[in-house]
C-alpha positions as CSV (number, residue, x, y, z in Angstrom):
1,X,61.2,-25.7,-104.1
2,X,61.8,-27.0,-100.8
3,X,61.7,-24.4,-98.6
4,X,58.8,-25.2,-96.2
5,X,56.7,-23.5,-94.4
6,X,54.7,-24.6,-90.8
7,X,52.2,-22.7,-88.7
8,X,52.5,-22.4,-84.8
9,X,48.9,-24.2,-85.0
10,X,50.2,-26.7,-86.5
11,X,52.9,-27.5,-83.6
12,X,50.4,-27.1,-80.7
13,X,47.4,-28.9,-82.8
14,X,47.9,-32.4,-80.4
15,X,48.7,-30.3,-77.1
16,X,45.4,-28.3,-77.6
17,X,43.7,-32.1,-78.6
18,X,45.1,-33.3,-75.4
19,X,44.3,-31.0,-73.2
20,X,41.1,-29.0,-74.4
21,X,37.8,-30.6,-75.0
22,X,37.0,-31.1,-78.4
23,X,34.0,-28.2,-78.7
24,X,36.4,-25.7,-77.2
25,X,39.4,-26.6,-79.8
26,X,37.7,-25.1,-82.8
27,X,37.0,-21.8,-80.6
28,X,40.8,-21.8,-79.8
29,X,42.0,-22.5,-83.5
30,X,39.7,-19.8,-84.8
31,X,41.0,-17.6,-82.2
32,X,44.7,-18.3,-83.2
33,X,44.1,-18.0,-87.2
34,X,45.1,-14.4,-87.3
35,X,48.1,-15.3,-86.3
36,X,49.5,-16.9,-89.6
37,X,51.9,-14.1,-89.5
38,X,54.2,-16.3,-87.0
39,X,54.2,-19.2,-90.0
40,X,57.5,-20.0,-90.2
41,X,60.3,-21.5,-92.8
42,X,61.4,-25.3,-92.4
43,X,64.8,-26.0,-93.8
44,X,66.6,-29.5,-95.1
45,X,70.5,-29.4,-94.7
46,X,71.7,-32.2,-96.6
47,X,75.5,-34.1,-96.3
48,X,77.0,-37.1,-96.3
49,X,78.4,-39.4,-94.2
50,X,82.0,-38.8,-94.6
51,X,83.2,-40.5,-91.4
52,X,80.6,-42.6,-89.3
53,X,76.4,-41.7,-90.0
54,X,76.1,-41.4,-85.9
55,X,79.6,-39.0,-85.8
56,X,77.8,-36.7,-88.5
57,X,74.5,-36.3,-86.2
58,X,76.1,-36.3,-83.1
59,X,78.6,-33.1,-85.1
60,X,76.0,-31.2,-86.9
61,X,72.7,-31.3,-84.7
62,X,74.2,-28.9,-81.8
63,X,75.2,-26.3,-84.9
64,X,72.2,-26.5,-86.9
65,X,70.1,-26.0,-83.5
66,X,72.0,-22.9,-83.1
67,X,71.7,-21.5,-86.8
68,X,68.0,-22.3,-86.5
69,X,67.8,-19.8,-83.6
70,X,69.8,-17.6,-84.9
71,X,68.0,-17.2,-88.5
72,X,64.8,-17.2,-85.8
73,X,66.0,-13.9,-84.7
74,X,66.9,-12.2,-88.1
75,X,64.2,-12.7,-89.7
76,X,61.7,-12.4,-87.1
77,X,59.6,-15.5,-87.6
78,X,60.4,-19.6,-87.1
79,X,62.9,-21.3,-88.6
80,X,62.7,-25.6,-88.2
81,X,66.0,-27.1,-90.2
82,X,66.0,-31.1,-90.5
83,X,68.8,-32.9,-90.9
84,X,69.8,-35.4,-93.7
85,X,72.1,-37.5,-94.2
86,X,72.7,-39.2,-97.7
87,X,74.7,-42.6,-97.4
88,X,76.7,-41.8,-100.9
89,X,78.3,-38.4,-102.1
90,X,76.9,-39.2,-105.3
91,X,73.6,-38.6,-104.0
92,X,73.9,-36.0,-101.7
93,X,75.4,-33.9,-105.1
94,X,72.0,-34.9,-106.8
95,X,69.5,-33.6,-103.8
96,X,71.3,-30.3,-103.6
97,X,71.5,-29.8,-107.3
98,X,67.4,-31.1,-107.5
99,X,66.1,-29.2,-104.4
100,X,65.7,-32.0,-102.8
101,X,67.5,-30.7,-99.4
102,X,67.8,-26.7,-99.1
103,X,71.4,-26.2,-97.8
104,X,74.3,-28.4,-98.0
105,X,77.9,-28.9,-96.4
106,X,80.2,-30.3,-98.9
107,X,83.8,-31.1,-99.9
108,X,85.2,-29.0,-102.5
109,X,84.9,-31.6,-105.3
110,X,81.4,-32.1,-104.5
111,X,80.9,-28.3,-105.1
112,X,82.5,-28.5,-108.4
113,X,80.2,-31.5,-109.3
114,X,77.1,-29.8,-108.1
115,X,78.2,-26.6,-109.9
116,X,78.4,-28.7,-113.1
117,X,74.8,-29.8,-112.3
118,X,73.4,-26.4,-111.7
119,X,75.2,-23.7,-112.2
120,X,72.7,-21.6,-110.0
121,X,73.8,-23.4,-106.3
122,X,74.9,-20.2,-103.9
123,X,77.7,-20.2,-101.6
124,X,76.6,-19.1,-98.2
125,X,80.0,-19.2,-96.6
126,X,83.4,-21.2,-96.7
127,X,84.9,-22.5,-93.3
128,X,87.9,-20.8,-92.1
129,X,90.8,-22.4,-90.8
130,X,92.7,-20.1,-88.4
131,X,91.3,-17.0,-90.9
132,X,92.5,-18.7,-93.7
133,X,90.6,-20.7,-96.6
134,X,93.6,-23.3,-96.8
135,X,94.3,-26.7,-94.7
136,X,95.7,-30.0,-95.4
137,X,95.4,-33.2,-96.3
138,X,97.4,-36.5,-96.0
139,X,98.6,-39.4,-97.1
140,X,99.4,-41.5,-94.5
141,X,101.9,-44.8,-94.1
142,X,101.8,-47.5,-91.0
143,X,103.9,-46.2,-87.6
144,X,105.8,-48.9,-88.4
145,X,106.5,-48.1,-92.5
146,X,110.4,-47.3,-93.8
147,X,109.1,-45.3,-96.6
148,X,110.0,-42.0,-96.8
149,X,108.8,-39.8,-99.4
150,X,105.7,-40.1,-102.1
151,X,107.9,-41.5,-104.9
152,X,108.6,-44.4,-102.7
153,X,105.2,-46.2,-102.9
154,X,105.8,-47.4,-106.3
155,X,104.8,-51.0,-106.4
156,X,103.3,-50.5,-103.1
157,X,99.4,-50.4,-102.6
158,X,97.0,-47.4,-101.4
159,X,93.5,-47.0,-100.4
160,X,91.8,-43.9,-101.8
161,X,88.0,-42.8,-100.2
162,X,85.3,-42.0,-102.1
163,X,85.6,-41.5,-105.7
164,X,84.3,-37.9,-105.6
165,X,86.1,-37.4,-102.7
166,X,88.4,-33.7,-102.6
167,X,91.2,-35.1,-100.5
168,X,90.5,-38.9,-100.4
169,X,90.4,-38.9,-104.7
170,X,91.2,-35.7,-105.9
171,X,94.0,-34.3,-104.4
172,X,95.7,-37.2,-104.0
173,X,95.8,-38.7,-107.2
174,X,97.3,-35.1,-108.4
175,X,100.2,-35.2,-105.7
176,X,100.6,-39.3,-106.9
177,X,101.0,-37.6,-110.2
178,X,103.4,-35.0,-109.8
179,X,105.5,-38.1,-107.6
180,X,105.6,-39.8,-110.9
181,X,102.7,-42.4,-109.8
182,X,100.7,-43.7,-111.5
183,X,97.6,-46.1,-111.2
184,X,99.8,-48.6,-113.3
185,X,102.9,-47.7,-111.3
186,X,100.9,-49.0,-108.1
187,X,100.5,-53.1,-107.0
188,X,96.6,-52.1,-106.1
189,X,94.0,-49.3,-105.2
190,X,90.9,-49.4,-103.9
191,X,88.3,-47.0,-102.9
192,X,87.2,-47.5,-99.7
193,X,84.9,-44.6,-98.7
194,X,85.2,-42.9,-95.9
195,X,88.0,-41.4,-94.1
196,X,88.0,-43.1,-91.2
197,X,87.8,-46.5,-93.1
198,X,90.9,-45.9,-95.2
199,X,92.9,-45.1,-92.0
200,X,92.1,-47.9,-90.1
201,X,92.5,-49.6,-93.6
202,X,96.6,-48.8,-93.4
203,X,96.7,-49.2,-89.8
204,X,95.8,-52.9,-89.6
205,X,98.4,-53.2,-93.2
206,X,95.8,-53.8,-95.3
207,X,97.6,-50.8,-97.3
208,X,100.7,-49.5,-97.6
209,X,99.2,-45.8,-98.2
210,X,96.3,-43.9,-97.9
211,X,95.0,-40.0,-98.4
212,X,92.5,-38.7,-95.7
213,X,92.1,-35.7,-94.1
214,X,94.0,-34.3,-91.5
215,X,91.4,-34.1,-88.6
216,X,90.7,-37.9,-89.0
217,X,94.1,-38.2,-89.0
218,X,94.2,-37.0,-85.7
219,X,91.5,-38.7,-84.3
220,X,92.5,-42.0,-85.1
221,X,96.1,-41.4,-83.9
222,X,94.3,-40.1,-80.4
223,X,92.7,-43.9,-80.6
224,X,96.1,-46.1,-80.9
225,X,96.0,-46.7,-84.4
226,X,99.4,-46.6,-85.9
227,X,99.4,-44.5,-88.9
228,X,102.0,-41.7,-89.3
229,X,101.7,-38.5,-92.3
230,X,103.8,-39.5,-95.3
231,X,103.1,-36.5,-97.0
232,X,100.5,-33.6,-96.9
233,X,99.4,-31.3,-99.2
234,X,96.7,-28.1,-99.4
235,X,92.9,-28.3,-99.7
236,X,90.5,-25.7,-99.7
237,X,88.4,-25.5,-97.1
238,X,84.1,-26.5,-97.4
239,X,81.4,-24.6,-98.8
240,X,78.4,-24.6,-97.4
241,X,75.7,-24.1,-100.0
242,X,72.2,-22.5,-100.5
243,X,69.7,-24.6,-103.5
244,X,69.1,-22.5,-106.4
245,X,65.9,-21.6,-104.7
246,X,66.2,-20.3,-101.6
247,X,64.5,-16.9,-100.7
248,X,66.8,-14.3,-100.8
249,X,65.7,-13.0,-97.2
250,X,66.4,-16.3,-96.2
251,X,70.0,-16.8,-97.9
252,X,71.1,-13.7,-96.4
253,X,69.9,-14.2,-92.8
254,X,71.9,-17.5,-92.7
255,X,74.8,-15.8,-94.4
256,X,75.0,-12.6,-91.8
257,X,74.5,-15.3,-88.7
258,X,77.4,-17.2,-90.4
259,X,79.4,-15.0,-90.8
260,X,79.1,-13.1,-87.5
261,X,79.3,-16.6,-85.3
262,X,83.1,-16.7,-85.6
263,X,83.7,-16.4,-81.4
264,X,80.5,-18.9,-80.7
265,X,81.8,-22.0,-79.1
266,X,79.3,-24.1,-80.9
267,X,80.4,-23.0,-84.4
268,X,83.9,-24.3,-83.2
269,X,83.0,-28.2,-83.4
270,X,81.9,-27.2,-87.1
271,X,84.5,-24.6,-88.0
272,X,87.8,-23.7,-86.3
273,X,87.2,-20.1,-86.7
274,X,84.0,-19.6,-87.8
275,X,83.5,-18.4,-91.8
276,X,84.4,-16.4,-94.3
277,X,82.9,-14.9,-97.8
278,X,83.6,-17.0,-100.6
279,X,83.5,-17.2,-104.0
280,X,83.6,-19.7,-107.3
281,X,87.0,-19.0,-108.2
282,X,88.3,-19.8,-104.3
283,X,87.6,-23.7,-105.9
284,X,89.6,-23.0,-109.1
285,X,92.6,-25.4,-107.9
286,X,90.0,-28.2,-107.1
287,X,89.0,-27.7,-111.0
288,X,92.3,-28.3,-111.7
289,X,93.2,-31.6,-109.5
290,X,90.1,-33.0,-111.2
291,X,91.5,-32.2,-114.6
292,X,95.2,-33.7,-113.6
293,X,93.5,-36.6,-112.0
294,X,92.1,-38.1,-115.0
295,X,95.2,-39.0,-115.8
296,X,96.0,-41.1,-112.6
């Protein structure tokens, strides 16, 4: 179980040693024991680095700040929530399924995978795009490419990302497919990781193709590198998930300040438009990619 907990004392111990000789600490600790009522709960939130390690920080610390202030507020006592960052999706599945971390932002795959590793991971919330639970990914050619449709990049190469990636593997293996590619119908593919990477990847010709998602898309276009959508295709938009054993209490007060954060700016740079209730079956399609893409 690895939700924590941490006593006020405990955060003022080397103020008080600093500042108050050492007879008088003991009087002031004693004095502050009764109130162990203000312990509070210290939270993990695991992900992984899907674009650059100091993008993720830079995105998530403003948000989590927030949530921790919020869940503060509902449940009446302190809530600490540390960030980490796991350098493979592989094992960013693993500490979520273990209790290593105690919530988690992941791709859709990687909810499947964990799900498959413990059946008893909760979904706080999904994101919402523009009130929906749908939004796109891409597979991208160079500015410069004459291809023109998905059945054209036969014989051509294509970087993929991760191998348990939703969009970077997944999805686009199962829209290769139902183009009539396959692995054996393409020169070369490689998996390259991130998003970011495979983009750049195709933009200095490295690759005739490549599937990321569509907000990377974006930002690398916004940076000069020439990459133009070939095709696009749906995704389901990320869980964010709650270890097997976290307090109900707790679940619920970061589900209700989730869920009620929709017009917060802050929640913006995380989710468009804030979150909506979700459920195992929203994933059934990502199930079904995975099936279709074993035979890529």
């Amino acid at each position: 179980m690895f939700v924590r907990t941490f006593g006020i004392i405990a955060l003022f111990r080397k103020r008080l040693e600093v500042a108050v000789p050492g007879a008088l600490l003991a009087v002031w600790l004693a004095a502050l024991l009764p109130a162990a009522g203000l312990a509070g709960t210290e939270l993990v939130f695991g992900t992984y680095a899907a674009d650059k390690p100091t993008a993720t920080v830079k995105k998530y610390q403003p948000f989590l700040s927030f949530l921790s202030k919020r869940m503060s507020q509902e449940l009446g006592k302190p809530v600490k929530i540390r960030l980490k960052i796991a350098k493979e999706y592989e094992d960013s599945i693993r500490q979520l399924a273990n209790g290593e971390v105690d919530f988690a932002r992941f791709g859709p795959a990687s909810y499947v995978h964990v799900m498959n590793d413990n059946a008893d991971i909760q979904i706080v919330a999904m994101e919402s795009k523009n009130g929906r639970k749908r939004f796109k990914g891409v597979i991208v050619v160079h500015a410069d490419s004459t291809l023109q449709s998905v059945s054209d990049l036969t014989g051509e190469s294509f970087a993929f990302g991760d191998e348990l990636s939703t969009i970077g593997r997944y999805l686009a293996q199962e829209h290769l497919l139902e183009a009539g590619i396959s692995s054996s119908d393409l020169k070369a593919f490689d998996y390259l990781g991130r998003h970011d990477l495979v983009g750049e990847a195709v933009g200095a010709g490295k690759y005739t193709a490549g599937a990321l998602k569509e907000s990377t898309y974006k930002k690398l276009v916004s940076k000069g590198v020439p990459i133009r959508v070939l095709a696009s295709f749906d995704n389901v938009t990320k869980p964010w998930l709650a270890a097997a054993d976290m307090p109900p209490d707790v679940l619920e007060a970061m589900r209700q300040v989730m869920l009620a954060s929709e017009n917060e700016e802050i929640v913006r740079k995380i989710s468009k438009n804030g979150f909506l209730e979700g459920s195992d079956q929203d994933y059934d399609i990502i199930r079904r990619a995975m099936e279709r893409s074993l035979a890529f």
